[in-house]
Jmol script that loads the backbone (N, CA, C; Angstrom):
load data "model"
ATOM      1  N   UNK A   1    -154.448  37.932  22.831  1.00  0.00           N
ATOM      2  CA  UNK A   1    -153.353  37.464  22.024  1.00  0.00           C
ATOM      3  C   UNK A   1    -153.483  38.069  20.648  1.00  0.00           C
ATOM      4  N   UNK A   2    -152.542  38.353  19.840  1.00  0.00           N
ATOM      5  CA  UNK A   2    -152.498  39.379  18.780  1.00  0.00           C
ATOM      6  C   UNK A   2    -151.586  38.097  18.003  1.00  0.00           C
ATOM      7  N   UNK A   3    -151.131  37.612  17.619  1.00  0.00           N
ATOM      8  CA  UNK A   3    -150.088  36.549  16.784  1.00  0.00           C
ATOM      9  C   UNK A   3    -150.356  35.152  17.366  1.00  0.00           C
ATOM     10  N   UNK A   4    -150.254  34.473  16.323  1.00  0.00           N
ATOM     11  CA  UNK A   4    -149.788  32.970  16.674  1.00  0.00           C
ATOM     12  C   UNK A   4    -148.692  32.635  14.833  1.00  0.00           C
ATOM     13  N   UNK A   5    -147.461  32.319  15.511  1.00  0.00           N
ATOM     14  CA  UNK A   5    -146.535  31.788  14.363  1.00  0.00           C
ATOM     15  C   UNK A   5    -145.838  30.362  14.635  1.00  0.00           C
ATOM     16  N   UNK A   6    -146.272  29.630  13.767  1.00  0.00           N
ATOM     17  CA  UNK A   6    -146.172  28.351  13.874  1.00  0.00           C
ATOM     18  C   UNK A   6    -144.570  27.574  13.447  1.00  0.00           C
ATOM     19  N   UNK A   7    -143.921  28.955  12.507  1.00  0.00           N
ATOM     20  CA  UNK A   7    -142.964  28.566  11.834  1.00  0.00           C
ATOM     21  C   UNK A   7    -141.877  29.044  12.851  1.00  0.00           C
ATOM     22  N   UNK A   8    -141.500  29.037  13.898  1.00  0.00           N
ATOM     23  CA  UNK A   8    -140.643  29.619  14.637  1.00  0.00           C
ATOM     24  C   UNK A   8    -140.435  28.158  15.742  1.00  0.00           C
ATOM     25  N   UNK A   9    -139.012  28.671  16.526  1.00  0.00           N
ATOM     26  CA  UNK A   9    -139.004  27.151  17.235  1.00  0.00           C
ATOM     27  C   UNK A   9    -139.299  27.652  18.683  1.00  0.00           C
ATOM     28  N   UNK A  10    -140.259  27.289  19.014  1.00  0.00           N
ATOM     29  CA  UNK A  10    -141.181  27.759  20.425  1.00  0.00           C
ATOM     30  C   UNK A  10    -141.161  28.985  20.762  1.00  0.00           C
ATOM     31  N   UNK A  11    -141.719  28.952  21.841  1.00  0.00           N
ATOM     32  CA  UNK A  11    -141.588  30.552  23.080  1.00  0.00           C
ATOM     33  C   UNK A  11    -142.255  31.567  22.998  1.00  0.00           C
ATOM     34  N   UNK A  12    -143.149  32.479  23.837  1.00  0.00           N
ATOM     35  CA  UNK A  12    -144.176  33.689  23.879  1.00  0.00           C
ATOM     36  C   UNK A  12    -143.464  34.725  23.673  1.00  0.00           C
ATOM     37  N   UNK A  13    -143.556  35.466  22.494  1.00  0.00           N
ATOM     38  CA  UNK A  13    -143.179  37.055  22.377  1.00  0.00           C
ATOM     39  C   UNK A  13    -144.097  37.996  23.015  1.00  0.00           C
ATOM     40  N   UNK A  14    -143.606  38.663  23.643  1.00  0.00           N
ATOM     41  CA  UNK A  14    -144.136  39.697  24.624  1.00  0.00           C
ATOM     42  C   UNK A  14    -143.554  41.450  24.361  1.00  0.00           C
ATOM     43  N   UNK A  15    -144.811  42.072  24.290  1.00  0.00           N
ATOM     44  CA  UNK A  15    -144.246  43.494  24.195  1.00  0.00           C
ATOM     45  C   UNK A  15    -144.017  44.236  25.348  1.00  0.00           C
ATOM     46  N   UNK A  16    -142.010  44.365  24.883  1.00  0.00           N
ATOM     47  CA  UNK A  16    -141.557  44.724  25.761  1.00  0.00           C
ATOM     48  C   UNK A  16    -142.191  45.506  27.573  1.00  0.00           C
ATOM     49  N   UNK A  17    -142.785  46.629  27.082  1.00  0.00           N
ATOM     50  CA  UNK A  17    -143.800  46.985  27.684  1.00  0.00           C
ATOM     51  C   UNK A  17    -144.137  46.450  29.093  1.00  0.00           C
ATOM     52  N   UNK A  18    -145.424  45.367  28.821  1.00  0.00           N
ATOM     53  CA  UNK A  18    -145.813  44.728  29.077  1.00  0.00           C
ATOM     54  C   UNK A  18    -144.872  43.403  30.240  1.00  0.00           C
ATOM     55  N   UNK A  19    -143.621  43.207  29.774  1.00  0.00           N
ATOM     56  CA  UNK A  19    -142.265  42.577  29.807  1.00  0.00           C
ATOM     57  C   UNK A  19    -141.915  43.412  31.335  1.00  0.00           C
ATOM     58  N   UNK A  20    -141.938  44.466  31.071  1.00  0.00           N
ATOM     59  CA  UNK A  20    -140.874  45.416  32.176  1.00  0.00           C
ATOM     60  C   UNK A  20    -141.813  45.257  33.425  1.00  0.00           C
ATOM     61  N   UNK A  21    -143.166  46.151  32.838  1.00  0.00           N
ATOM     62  CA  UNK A  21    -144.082  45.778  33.770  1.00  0.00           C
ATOM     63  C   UNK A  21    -144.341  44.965  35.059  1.00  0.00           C
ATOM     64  N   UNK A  22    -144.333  43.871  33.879  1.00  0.00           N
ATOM     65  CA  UNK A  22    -144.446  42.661  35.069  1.00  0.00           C
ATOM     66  C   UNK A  22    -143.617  41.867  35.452  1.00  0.00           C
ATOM     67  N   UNK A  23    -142.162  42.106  34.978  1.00  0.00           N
ATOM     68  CA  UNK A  23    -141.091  42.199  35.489  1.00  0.00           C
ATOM     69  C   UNK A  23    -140.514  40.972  34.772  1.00  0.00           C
ATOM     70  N   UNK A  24    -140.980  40.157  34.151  1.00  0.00           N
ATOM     71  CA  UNK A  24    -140.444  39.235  33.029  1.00  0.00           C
ATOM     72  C   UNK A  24    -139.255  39.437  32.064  1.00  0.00           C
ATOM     73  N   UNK A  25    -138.582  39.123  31.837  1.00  0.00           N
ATOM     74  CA  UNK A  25    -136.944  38.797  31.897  1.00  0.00           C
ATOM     75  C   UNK A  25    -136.686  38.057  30.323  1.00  0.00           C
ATOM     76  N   UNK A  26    -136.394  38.174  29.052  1.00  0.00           N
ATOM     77  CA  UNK A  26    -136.168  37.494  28.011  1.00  0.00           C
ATOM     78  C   UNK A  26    -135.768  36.334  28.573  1.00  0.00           C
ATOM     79  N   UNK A  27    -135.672  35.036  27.865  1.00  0.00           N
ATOM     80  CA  UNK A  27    -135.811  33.939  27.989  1.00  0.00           C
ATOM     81  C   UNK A  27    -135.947  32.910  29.698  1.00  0.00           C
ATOM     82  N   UNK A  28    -136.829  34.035  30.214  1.00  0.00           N
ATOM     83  CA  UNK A  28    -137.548  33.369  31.565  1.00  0.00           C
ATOM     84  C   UNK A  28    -138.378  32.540  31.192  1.00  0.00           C
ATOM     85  N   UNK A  29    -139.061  31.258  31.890  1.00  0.00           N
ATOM     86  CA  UNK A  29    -139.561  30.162  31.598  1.00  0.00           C
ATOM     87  C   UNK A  29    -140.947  30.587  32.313  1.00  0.00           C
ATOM     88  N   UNK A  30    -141.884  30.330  31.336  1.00  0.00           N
ATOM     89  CA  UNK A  30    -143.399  30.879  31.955  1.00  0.00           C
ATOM     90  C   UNK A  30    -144.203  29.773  31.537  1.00  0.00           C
ATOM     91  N   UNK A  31    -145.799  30.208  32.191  1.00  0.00           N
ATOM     92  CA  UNK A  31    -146.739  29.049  31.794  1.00  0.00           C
ATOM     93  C   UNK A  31    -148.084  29.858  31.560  1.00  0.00           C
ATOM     94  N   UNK A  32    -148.450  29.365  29.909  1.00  0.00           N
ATOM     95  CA  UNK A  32    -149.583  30.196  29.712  1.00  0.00           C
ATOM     96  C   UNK A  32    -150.633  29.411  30.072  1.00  0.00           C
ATOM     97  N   UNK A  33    -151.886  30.249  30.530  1.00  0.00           N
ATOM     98  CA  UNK A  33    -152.752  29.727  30.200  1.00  0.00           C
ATOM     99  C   UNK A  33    -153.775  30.112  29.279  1.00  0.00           C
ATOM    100  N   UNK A  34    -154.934  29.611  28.609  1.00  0.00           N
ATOM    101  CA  UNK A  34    -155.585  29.842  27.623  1.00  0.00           C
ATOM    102  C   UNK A  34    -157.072  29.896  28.454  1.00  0.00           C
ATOM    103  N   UNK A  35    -157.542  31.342  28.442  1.00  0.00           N
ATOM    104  CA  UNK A  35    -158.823  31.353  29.318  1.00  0.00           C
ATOM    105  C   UNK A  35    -159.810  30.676  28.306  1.00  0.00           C
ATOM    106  N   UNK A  36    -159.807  30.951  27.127  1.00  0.00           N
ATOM    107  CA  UNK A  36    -160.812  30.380  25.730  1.00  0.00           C
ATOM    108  C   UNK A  36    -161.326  28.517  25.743  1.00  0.00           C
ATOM    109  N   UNK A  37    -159.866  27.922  25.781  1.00  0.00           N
ATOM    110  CA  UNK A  37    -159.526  26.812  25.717  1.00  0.00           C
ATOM    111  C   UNK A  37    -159.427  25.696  26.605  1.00  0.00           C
ATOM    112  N   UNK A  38    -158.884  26.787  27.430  1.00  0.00           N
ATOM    113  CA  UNK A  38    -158.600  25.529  29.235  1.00  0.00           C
ATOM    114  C   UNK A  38    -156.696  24.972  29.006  1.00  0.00           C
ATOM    115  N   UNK A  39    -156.401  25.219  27.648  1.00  0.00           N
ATOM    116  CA  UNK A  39    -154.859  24.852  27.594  1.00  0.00           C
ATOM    117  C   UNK A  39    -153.970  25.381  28.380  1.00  0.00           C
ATOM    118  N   UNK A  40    -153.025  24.494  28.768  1.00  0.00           N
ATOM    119  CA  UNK A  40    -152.084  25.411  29.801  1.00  0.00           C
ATOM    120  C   UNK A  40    -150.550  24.336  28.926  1.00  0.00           C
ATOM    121  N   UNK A  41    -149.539  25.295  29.225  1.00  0.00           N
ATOM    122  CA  UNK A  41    -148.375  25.049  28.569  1.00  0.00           C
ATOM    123  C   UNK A  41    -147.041  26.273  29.233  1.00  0.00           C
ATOM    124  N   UNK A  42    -145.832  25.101  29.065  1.00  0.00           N
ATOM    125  CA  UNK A  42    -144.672  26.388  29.027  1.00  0.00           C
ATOM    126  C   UNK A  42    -143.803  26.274  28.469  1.00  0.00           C
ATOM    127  N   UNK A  43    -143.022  27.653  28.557  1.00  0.00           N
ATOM    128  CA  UNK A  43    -142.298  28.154  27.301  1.00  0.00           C
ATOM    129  C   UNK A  43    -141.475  29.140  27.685  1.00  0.00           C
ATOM    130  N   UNK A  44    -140.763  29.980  27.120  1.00  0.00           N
ATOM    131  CA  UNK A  44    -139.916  31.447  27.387  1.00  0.00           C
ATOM    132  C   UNK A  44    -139.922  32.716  26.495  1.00  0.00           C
ATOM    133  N   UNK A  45    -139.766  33.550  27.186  1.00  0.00           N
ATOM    134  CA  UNK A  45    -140.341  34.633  26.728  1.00  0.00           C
ATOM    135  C   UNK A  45    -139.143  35.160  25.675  1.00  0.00           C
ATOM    136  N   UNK A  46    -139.770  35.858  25.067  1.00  0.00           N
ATOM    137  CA  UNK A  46    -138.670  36.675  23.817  1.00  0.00           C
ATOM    138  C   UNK A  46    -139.557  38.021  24.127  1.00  0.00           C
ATOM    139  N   UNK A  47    -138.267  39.036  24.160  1.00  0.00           N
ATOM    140  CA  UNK A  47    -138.881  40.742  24.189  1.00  0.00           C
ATOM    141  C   UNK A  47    -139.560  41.161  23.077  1.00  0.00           C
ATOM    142  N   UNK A  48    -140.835  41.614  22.626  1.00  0.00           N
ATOM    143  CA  UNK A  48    -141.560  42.013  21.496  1.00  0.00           C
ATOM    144  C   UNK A  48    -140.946  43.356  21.492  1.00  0.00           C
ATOM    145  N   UNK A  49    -141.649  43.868  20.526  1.00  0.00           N
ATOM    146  CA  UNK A  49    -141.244  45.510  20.080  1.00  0.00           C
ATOM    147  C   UNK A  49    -142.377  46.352  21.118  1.00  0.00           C
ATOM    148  N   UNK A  50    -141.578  47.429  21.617  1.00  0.00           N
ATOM    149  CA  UNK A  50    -142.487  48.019  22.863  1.00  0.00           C
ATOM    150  C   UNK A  50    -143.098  49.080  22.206  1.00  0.00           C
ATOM    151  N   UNK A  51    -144.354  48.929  23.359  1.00  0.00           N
ATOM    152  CA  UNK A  51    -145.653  49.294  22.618  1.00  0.00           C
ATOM    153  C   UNK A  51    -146.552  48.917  21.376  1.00  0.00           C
ATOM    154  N   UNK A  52    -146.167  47.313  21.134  1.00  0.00           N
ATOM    155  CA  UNK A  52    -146.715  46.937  19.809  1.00  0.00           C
ATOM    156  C   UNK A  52    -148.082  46.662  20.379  1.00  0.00           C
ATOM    157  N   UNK A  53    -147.983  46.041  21.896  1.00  0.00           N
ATOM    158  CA  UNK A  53    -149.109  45.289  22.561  1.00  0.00           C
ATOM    159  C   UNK A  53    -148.654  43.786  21.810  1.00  0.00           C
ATOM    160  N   UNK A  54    -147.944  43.249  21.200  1.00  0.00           N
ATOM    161  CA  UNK A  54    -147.940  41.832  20.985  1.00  0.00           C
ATOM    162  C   UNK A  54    -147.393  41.043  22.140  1.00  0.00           C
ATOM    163  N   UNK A  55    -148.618  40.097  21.629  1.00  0.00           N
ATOM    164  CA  UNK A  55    -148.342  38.666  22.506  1.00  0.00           C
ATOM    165  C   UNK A  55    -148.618  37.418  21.443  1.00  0.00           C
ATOM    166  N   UNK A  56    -147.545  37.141  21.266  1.00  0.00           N
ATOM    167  CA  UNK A  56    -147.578  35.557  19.866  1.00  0.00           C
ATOM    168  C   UNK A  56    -146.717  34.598  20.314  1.00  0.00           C
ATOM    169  N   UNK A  57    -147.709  33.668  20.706  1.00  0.00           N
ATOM    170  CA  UNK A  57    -147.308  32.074  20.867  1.00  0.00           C
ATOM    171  C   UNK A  57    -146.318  31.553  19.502  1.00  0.00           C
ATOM    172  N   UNK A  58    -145.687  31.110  19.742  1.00  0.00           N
ATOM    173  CA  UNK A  58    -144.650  30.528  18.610  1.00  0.00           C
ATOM    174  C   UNK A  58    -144.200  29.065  18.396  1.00  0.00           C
ATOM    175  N   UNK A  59    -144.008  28.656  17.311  1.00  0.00           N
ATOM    176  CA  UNK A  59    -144.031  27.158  17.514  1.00  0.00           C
ATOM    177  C   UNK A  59    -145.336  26.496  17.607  1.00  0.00           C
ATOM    178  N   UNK A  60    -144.891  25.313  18.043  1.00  0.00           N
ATOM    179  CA  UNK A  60    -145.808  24.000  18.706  1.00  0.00           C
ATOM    180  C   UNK A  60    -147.473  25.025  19.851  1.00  0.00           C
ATOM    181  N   UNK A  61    -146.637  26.249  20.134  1.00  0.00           N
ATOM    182  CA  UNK A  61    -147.265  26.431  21.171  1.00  0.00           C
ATOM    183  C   UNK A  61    -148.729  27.071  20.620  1.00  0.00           C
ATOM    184  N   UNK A  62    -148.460  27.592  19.365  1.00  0.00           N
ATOM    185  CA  UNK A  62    -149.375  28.426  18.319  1.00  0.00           C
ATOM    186  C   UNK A  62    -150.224  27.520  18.301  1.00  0.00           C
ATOM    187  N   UNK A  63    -150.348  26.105  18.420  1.00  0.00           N
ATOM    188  CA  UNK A  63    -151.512  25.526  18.245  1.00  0.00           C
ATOM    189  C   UNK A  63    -152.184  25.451  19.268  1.00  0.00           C
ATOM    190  N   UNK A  64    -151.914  26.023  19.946  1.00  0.00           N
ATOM    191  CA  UNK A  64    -152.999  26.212  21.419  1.00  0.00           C
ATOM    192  C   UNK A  64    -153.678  27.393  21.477  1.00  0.00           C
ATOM    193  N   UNK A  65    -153.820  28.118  20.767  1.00  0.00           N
ATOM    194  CA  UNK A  65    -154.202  29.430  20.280  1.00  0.00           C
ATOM    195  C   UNK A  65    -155.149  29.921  19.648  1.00  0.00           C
ATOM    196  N   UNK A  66    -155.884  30.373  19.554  1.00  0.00           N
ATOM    197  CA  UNK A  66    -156.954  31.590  18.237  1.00  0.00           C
ATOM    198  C   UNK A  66    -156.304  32.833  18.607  1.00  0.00           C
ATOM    199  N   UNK A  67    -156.621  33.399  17.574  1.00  0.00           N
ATOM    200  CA  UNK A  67    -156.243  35.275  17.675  1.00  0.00           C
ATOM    201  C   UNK A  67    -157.936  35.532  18.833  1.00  0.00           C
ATOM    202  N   UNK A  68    -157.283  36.481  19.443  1.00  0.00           N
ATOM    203  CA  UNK A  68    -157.847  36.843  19.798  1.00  0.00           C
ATOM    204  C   UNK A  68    -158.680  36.444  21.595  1.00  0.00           C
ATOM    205  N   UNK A  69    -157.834  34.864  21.801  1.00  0.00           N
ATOM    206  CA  UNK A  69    -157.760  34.509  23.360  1.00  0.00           C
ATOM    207  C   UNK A  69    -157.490  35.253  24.130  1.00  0.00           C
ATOM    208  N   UNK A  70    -157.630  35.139  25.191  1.00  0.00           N
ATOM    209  CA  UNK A  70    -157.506  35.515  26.402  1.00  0.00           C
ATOM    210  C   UNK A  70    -156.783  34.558  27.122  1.00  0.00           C
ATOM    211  N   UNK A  71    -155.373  35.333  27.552  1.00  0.00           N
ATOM    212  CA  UNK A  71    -154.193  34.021  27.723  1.00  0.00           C
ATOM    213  C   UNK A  71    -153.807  35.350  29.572  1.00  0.00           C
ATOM    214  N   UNK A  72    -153.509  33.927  30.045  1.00  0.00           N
ATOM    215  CA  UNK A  72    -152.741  34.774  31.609  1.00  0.00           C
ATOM    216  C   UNK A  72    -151.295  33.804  31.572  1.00  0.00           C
ATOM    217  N   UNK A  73    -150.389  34.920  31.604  1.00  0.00           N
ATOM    218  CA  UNK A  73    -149.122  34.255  31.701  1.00  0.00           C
ATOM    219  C   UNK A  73    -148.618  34.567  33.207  1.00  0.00           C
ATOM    220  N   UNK A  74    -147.628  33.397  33.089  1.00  0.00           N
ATOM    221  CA  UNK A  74    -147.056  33.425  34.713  1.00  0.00           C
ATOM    222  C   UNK A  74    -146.087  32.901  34.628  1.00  0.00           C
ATOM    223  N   UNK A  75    -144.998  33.628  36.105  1.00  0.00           N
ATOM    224  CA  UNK A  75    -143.791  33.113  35.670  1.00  0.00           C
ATOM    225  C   UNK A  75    -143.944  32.660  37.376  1.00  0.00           C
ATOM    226  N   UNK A  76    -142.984  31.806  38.142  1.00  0.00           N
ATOM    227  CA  UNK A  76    -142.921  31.627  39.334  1.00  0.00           C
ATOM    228  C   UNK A  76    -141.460  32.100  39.826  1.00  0.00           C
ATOM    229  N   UNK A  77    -141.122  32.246  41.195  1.00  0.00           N
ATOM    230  CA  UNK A  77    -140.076  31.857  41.790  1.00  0.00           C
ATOM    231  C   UNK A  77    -139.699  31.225  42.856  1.00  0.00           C
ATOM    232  N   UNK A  78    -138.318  30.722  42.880  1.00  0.00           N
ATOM    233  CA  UNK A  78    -138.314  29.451  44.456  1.00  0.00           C
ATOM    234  C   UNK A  78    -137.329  30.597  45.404  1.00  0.00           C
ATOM    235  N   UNK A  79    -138.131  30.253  46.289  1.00  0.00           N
ATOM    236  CA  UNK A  79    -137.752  31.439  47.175  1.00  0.00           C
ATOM    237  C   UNK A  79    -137.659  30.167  48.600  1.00  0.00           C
ATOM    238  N   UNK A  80    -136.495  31.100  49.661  1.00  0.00           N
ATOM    239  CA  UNK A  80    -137.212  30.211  51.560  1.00  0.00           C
ATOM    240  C   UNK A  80    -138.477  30.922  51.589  1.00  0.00           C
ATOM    241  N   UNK A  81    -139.029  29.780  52.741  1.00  0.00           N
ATOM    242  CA  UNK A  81    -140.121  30.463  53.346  1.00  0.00           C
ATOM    243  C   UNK A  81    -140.157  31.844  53.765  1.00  0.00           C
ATOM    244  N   UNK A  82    -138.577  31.940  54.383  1.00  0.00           N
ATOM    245  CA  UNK A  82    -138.822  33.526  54.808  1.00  0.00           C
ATOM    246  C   UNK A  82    -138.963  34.633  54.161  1.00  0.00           C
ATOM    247  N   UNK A  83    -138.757  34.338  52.848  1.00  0.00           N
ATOM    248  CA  UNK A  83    -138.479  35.054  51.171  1.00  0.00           C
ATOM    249  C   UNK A  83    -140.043  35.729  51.006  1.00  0.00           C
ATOM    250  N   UNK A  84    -140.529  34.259  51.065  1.00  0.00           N
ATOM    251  CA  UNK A  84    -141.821  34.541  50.932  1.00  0.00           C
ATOM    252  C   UNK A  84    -143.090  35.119  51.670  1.00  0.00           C
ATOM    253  N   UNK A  85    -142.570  35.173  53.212  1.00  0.00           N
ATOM    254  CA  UNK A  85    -143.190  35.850  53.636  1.00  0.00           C
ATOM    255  C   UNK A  85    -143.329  37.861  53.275  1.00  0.00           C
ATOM    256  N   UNK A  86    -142.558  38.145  52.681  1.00  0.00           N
ATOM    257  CA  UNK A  86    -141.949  39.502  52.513  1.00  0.00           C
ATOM    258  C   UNK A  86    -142.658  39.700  50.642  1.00  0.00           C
ATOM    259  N   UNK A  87    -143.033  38.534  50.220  1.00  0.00           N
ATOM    260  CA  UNK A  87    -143.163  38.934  48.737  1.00  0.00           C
ATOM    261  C   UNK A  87    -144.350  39.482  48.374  1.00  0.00           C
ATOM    262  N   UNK A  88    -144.015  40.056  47.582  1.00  0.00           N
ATOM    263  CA  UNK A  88    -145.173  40.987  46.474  1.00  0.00           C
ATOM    264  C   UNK A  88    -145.298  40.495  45.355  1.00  0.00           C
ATOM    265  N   UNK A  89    -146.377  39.782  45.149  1.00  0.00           N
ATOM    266  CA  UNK A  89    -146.559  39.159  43.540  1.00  0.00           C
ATOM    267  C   UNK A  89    -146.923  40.243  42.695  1.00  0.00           C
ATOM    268  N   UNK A  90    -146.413  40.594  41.073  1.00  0.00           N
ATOM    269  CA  UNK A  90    -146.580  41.586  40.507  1.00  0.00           C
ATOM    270  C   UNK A  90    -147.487  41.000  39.570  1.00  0.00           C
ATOM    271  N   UNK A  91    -148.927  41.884  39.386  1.00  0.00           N
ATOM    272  CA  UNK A  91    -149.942  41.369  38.163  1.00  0.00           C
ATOM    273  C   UNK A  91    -150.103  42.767  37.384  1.00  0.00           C
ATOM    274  N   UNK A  92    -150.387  42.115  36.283  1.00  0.00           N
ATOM    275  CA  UNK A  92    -150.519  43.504  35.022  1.00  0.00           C
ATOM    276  C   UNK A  92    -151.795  42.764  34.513  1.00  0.00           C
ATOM    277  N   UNK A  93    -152.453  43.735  34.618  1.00  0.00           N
ATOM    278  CA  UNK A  93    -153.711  43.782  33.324  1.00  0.00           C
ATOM    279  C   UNK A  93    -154.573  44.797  32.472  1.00  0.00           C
ATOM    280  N   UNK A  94    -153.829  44.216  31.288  1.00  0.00           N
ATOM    281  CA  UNK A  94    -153.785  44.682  30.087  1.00  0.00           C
ATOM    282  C   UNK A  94    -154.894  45.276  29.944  1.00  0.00           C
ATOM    283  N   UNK A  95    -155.726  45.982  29.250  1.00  0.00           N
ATOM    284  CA  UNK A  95    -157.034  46.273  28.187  1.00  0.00           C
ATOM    285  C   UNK A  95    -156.787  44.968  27.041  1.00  0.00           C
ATOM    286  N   UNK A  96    -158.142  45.314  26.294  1.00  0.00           N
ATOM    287  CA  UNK A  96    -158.431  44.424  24.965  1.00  0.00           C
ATOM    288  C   UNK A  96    -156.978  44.873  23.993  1.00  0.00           C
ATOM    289  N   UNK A  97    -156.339  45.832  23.862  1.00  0.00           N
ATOM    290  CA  UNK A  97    -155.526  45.951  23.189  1.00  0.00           C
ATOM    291  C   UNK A  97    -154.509  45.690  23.509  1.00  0.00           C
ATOM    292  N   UNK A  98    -153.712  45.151  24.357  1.00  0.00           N
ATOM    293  CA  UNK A  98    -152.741  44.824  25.611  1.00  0.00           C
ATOM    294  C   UNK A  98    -152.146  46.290  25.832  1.00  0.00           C
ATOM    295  N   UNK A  99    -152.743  46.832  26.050  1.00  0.00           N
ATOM    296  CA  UNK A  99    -152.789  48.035  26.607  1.00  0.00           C
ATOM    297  C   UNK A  99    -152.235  48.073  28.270  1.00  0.00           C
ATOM    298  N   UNK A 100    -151.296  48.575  29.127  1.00  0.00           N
ATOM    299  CA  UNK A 100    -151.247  48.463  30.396  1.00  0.00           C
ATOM    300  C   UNK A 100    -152.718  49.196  31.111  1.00  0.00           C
ATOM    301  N   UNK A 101    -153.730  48.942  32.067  1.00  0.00           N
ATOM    302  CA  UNK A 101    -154.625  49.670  32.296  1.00  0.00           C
ATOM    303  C   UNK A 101    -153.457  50.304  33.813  1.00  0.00           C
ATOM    304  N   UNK A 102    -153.879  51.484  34.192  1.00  0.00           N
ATOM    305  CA  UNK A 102    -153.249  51.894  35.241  1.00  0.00           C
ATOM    306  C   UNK A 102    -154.949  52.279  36.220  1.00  0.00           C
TER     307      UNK A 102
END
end "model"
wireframe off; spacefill off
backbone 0.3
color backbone group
């Protein structure tokens, strides 16, 4: 995590990037978790500036935060069973810099 801004009214900014990647959608409803902390919470995403590597909790949510956590975000979907037999869950992971690693 690179930001936490407290003065904003909720939601995870995400660089773009990062966004496309993993296929996350501006104001899709996600749930972070905080590997540091054990906090888990949700919220919606706002597109960061691509290639900044930012990820900043905003709001209420900033207090679940240090710079420098280790946060896994997730978004879900409701699918039929038969949906789901056919699905491909998409994971991205970053480097220390939210870097995409390929």
């Amino acid at each position: 995590m690179t930001e936490a801004n407290l003065n904003y009214v909720g939601s995870v900014t995400i660089d773009e990037e990062l966004m496309d990647a993993a296929g996350l959608l501006e104001g899709e409803r996600v749930q972070v978790v905080n590997n540091n902390n054990g906090a888990r919470l949700e919220t919606y995403v706002i597109t960061g500036e691509r290639h900044s590597g930012q990820i900043c909790l905003n709001g209420s949510a900033a207090r679940q935060v240090q710079l420098g956590d280790i946060l896994i975000i997730m978004a879900y979907a409701w699918m039929t069973p038969e949906e789901a037999k056919g699905f491909k869950p998409m994971s991205v992971y970053p480097d220390e810099h939210n870097k995409i690693k390929f």
